[in-house]
N, C-alpha and C positions, 0 to 999 in steps of 0.2 A: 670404228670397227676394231682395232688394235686394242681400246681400250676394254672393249668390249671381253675380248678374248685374255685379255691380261686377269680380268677379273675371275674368268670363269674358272682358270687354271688353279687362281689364288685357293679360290674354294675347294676345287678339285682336292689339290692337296690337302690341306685341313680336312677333308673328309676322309681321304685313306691313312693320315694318320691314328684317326679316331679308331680304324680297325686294324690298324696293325698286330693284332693279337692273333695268329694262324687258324686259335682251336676253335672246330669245328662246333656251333652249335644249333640248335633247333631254328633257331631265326634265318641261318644261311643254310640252311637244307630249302628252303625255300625256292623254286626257281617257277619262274615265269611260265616257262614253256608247259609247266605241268596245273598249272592255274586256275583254277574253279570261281567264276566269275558270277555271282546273283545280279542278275538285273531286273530293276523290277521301275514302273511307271510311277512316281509318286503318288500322283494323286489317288491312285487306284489300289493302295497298299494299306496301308492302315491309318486311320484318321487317329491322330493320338492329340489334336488340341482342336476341339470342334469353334473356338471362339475366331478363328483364322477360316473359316469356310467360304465366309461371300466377299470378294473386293471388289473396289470401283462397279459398283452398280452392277455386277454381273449377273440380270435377273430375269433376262428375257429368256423367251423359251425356247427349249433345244427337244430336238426328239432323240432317240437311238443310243443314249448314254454318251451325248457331247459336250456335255459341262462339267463345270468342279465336281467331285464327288465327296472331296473333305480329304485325303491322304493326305499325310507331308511328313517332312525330316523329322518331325519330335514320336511320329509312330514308326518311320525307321529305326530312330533310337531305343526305342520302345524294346523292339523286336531284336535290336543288336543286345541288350541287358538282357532278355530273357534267353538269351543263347541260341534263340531259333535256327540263328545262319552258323554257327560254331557246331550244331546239331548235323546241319548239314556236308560240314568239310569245306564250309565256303572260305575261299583266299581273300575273295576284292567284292567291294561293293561297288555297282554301277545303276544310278540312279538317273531320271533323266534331269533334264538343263535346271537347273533352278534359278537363272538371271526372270527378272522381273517382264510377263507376256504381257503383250497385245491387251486391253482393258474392253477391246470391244470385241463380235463374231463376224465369221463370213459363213456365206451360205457357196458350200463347193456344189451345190447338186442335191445335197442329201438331209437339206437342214440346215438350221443355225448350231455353226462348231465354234465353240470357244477353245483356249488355248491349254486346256486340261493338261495336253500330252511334252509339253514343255516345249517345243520349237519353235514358237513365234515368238521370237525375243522382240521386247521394246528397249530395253535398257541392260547393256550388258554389265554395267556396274549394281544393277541394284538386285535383290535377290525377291522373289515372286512372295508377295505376305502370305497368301494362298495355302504357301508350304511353310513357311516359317521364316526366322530371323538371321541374321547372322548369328548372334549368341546360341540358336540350335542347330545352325551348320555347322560352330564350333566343336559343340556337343556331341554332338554325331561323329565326327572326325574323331573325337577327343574317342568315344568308347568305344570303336569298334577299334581303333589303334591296340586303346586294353584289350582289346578281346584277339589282337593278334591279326586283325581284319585291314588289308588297305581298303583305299575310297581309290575310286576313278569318276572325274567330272565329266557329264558329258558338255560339249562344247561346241557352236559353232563360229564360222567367220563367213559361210558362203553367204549367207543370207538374214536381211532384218524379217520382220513380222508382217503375214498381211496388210493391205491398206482398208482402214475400216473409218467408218463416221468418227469413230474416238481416236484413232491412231492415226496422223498424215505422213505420207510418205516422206522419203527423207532427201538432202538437194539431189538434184541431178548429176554431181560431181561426187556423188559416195555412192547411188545406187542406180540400177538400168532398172527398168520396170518390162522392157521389149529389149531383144524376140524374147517369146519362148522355146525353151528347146525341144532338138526334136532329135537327138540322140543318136545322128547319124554318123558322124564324124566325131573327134577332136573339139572342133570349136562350135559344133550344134551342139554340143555337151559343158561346155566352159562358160560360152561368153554369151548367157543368153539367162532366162529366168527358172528355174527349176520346174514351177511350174504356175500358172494365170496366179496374177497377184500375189507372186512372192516375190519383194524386191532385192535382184541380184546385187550383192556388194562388188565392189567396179575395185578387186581385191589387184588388179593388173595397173590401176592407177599411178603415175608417176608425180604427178603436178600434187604439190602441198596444195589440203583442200582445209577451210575452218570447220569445227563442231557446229553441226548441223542446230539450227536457232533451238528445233525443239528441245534438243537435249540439254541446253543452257537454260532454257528460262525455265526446264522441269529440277535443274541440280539448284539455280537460283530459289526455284522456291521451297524446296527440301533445306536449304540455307547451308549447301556442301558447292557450292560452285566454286568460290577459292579454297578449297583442298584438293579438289579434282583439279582444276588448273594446274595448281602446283606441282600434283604430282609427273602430269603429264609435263611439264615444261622436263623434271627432273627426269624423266626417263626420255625423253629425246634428244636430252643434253650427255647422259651417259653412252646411249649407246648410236646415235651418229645416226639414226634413222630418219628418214623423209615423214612429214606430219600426213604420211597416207593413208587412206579408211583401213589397208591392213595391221598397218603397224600399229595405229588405236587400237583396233581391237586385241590384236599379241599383247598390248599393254593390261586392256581391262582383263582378259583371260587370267593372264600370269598371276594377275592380285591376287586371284583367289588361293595358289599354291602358298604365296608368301604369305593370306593371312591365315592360311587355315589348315596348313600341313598336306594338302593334296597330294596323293602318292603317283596318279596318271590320269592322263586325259583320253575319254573316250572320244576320236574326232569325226563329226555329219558331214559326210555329203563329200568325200574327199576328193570324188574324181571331177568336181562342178569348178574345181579351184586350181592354178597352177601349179604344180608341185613345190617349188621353192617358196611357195606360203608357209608350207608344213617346214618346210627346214627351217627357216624365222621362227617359228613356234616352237622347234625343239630346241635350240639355241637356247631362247629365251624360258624356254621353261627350265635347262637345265642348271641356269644361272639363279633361277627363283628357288627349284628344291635344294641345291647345295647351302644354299643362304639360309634356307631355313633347318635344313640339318646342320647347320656350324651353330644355329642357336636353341636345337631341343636337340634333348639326348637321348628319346627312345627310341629302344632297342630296335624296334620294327625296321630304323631308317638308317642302319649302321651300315649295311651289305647291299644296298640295291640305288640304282642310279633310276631316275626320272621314268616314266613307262607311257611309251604313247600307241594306241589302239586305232585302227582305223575302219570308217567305214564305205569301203570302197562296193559301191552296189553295184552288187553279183561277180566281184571276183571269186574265184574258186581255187585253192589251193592245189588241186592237183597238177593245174596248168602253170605252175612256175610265179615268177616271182612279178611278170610283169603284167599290166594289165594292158589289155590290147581294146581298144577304142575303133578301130577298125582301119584309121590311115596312118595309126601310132601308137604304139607301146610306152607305158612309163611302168618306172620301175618307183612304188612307191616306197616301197622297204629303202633306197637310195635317199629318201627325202625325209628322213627322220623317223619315219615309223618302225618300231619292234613288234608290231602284229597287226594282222589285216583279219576285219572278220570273214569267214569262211564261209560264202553264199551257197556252195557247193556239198554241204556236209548232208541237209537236211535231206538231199536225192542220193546222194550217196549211201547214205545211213537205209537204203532196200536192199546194198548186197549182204550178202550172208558174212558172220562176225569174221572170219579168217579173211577172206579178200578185202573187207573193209579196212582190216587193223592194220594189215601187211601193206597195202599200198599207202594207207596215212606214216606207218613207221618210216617204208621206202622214200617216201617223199621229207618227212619235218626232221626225221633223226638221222639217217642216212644220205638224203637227196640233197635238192638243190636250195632246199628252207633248212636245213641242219642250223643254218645261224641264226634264225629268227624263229618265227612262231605263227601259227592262226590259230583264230578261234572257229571251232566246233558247236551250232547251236542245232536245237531241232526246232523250236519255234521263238518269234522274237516280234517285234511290236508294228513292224512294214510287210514282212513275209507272205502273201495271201496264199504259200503254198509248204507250211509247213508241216514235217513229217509227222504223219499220223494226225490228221487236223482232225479226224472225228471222236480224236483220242481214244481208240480200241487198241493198239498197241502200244500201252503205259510204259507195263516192266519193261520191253523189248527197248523204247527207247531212251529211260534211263540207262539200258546196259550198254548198248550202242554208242550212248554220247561218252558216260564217264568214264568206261573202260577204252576211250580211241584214243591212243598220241594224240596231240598237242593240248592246246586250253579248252576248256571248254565255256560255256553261257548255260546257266536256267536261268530262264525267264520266269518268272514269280507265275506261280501256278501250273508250272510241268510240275513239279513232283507233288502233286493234289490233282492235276487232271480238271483242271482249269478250262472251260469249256473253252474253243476259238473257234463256234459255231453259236450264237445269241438269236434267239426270236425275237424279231421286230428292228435288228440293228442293220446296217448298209458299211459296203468297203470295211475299210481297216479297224472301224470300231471292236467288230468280233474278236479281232484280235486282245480287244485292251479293255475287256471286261474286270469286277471289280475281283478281286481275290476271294478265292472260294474255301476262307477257315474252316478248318475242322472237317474237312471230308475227305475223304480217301488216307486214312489212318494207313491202309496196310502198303500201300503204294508209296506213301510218305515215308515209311522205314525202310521202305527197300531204296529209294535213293539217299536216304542218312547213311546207311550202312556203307554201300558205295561210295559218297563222299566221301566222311571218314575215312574211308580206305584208303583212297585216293590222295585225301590232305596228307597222310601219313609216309605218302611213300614216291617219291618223285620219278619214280621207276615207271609209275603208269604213264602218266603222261610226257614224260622225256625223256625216258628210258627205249632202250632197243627192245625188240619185239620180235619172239623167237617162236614158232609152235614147237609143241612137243607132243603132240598128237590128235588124229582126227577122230577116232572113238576111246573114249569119249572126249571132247574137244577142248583141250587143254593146251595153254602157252605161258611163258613166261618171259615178262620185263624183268629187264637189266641195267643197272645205272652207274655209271662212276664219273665222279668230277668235281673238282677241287678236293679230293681224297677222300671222298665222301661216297661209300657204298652202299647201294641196295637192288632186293632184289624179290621178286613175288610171283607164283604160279596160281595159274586163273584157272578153273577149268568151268565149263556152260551146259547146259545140254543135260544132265544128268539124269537118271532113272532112281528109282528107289535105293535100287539092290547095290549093296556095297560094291565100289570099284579101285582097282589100283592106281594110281597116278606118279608116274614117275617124276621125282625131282632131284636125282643123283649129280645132276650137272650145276644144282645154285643150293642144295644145302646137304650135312653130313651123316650119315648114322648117328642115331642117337639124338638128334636135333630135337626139340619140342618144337612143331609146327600149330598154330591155330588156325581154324577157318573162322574169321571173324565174321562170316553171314552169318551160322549156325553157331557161335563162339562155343566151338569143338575143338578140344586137343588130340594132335595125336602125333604119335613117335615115329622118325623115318626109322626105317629100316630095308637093307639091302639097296641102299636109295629110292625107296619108295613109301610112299603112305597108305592104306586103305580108310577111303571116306567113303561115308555115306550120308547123304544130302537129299532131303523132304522138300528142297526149295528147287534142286536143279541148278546151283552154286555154288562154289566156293572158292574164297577168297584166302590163299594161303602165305602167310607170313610167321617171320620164325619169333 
């Protein structure tokens, strides 16, 4: 353990000397809290290498859109070159699992579902062909970095892949098969199976257990068994850990940062797992990103330390930091996490813009999360009750999510109106229909423009949050930190007819203001502007 921490320190340093330079630049304007996150399904994104479609036999039939569809990493990269996410003000990419699924289907009820949606891991070391290689995971990492864009992986530990005729469960000293949970307590929630035939990882395990036979005689015949071995002898020799199914998996996880620049992990299923799993995991991963920023020198990774996300189902940010299980509270932001997604946003997002923004500022910039951050989504790939599922209030919820303190999430197809209502599909499929290109143009500009907005200016999303008046309804974000200032007045709601908006308090006579909606100049004067706005927006920066 000593050794451990000796090491992480070494790096530590070597990293902040690499920015010892004070002056402020575009790359450290950047901060987390303000963070516009694309998340999108692979499979269901863009197919950019159709020769990667079908594996392992995957040919039986599925109804309701529960098979491959053809997406993978070389059409996200696709989409990261053509600027599509740069268009939009996207920060971070979050993609789902891409470790190698489950080769065969189970039928939950609704059909045969194969492992489309990326959570049935069979092999956390190999990467799903499905979606691509390593050399275009590489890839991928490699140009959305050029484009200014991090990656966040999503990642699990709570759980292997269904048990199917192709996949056998794995020993009984790495995973429980029974109870399942029933979500009433603490440990109806933990030590039990998520849900029929998903085998719980026995992540509480003390007693060193071997690599389960499947996974050897499957590395034996890929002809990598002695380099996995090896590795793993060397990372349990480094860092002092017990050979238990969590700590393997911290090891297979971490690879991925050290081989491929990984900026943050998105993490499943966090409250199924003891909390000090997740603190081994940020240990460990912060020991992997220093290492690999002491050996690449872009800029992206000068000013920001390791980023872990979690996803704790249906916490709610209003309610504080901890999550309450009903005969226990954990406070998971304690256990390595810098941001918890925000289950509570998507009902939230019905009050009116002023009581929304005010209690999110009260709470992430002011409150009791001032240290930390959650993410804001309106719809997302488990939710069966996301805001506006019939998508009749488009604009409303782009303005909702991107103009509220803290992070936010699009899920690939909010801003196109992505139908999460499908004919003929069952459960959560509706949610994970295929991406819906080229439709709703005018709705697509109005959350680029927003974005945009947003990527430029950290004031929205971690900035304090002031009104400055109710007719017409206008406020302004205020930001300073690490010397770095900025500042923007919003106003909503607008009529035709020219109106005054006061900004005497964040800029001066004489200023040139733009409203980057309608990209209109105009000159303060007496500390004010007169706009007039055809959209019922405007977005004002000097």
């Amino acid at each position: 353990m000593g050794l451990r921490n000796f090491i992480i320190g070494l790096l530590l340093i070597a990293t902040a000397l690499q920015s010892c330079d004070n002056k402020v630049t575009d790359k450290e304007i950047f901060d987390w809290k303000n963070a516009t996150v694309y998340f999108m399904l692979t499979d269901r994104f863009v197919n950019g290498d159709e020769s990667n479609d079908v594996n392992f036999n995957r040919n039986d039939s599925t109804v309701g859109l529960r098979s491959f569809m053809g997406g993978d990493l070389a059409g996200i990269t696709q989409k990261i070159k053509e600027g599509y996410f740069n268009n939009l003000g996207v920060d971070a990419l979050w993609f789902s699992p891409v470790n190698e699924q489950i080769h065969g289907w189970v039928d939950e009820g609704q059909g045969a579902t194969y492992a489309f949606h990326g959570y049935w891991i069979r092999d956390w070391t190999s990467i799903e062909p499905s979606w691509g290689t390593e050399d275009e995971l590489k890839n991928l990492v490699k140009n959305a970095h050029k484009n200014g864009i991090r990656v966040l992986l999503d990642v699990i530990i709570n759980h292997t892949g269904p048990v199917t005729e192709k996949d056998p469960v794995w020993p009984s000293d790495w995973v429980r098969t029974e109870p399942q949970c029933t979500y009433q307590d603490y440990e109806s929630t933990v030590f039990c199976t998520l849900v029929k035939n998903l085998p719980d990882v026995i992540t509480e395990q003390t007693e060193e257990v071997e690599l389960p036979p499947e996974l050897i005689a499957k590395w034996k015949k890929e002809g990598r068994l002695e380099k996995e071995i090896k590795e793993l002898d060397a990372f349990f020799v480094r860092t002092g850990y017990p050979r238990t199914p969590r700590y393997y998996i911290i090891k297979w996880i971490t690879d991925f940062i050290r081989k491929y620049g990984i900026d943050g992990f998105r993490v499943d299923t966090v409250k199924h797992t003891e909390a000090d799993v997740w603190s081994d995991l940020a240990t460990e991963s912060k020991i992997a990103f220093a290492e690999w920023k002491s050996t690449h020198k872009e800029a992206i990774h000068e000013n920001q330390e390791f980023f872990i996300l979690g996803e704790t189902y249906n916490y709610n940010a209003l309610n504080g930091k901890d999550f309450d299980f009903g005969d226990r509270k954990v406070n998971y932001f304690d256990n390595g996490f810098d941001s918890q997604i925000n289950f509570g946003f998507n009902g939230d997002a019905n009050m009116d813009y002023e009581q929304l923004f005010s209690k999110y500022s009260n709470q992430l910039i002011n409150g009791e999360l001032s240290d930390v951050t959650t993410m804001n989504y309106i719809s997302s790939h488990d939710d069966s009750w996301p805001f506006d599922k019939e998508r009749k209030r488009t604009f409303e919820s782009a303005t909702k999510l991107m103009l509220c303190p803290g992070q936010v999430q699009i899920y690939y197809g909010d801003e196109t109106a992505r139908p999460l209502i499908i004919e003929g599909a069952q459960g959560d499929v509706n949610l994970r229909g295929k991406m819906n290109w080229g439709e709703n143009p005018g709705l697509l500009a109005h959350w680029q423009k927003l974005g945009q907005f947003r990527h430029r200016h950290p004031a929205i999303g971690a900035g304090e949050h002031k009104i400055i008046s109710n007719e017409p309804y206008t406020f302004a974000r205020t930001y300073n930190k690490n010397g770095y200032q900025d500042q923007v007045v919003i106003a909503l709601g607008l009529e035709r007819e020219p109106v005054s908006i006061n900004v005497a308090d964040y800029f001066k006579d004489g200023e040139r203001l733009t409203d980057v909606y309608s990209n209109t100049v105009y000159n303060v004067t007496d500390g004010k502007v007169m706009v007039e706005s055809t959209d019922g927006i405007v977005l004002l920066e000097k």
